[in-house]
C-alpha positions as CSV (number, residue, x, y, z in Angstrom):
1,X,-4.6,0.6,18.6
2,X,-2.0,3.1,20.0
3,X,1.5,3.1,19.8
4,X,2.2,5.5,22.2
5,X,6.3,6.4,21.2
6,X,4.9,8.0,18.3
7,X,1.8,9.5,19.8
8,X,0.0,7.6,16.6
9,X,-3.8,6.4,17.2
10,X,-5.5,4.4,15.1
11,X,-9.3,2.4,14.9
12,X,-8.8,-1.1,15.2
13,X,-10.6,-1.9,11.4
14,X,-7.6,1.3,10.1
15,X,-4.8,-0.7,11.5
16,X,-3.4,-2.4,8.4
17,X,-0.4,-1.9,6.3
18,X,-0.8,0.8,4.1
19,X,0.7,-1.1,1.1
20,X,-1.0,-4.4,1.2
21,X,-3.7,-3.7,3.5
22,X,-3.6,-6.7,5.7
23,X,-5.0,-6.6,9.3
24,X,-1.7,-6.2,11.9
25,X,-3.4,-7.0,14.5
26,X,-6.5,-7.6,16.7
27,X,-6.2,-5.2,19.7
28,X,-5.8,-8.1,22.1
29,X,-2.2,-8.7,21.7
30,X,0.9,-7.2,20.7
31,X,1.8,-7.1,16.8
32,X,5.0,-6.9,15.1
33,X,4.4,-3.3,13.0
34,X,6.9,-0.9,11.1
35,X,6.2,2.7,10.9
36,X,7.3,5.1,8.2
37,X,6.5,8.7,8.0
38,X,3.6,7.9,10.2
39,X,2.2,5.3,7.5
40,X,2.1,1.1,9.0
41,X,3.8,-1.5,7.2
42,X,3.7,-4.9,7.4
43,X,7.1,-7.3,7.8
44,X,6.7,-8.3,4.7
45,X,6.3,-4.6,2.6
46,X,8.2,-2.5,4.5
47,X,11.5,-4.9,3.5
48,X,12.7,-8.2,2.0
49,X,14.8,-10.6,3.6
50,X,18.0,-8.6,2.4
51,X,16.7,-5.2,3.4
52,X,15.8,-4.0,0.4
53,X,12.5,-1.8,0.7
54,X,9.4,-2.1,-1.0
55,X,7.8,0.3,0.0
56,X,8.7,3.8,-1.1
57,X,5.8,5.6,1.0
């Protein structure tokens, strides 16, 4: 998987969320992803529904 605005390259079985680990996506589609400091979040860990984070990576 690329995501070529941030140069970032990743095997397909390495692109997860680096907090909960589930798979973002399947290399066949687009997938909603969040990027901090070069580390993949999920929706769902990189902030609640009022912003909040929960990640701190």
């Amino acid at each position: 998987m690329i995501i070529e605005s941030l140069l970032l390259f990743y095997h397909i079985n390495c692109f997860k969320c680096c907090v909960c680990h589930v798979q973002l996506g399947d290399g066949l589609n687009g997938t909603d992803v969040r990027v901090r400091n070069h580390k993949l979040h999920c929706q769902n860990c990189y902030s609640s529904d009022d912003g909040i984070k929960f990640s701190c990576v």
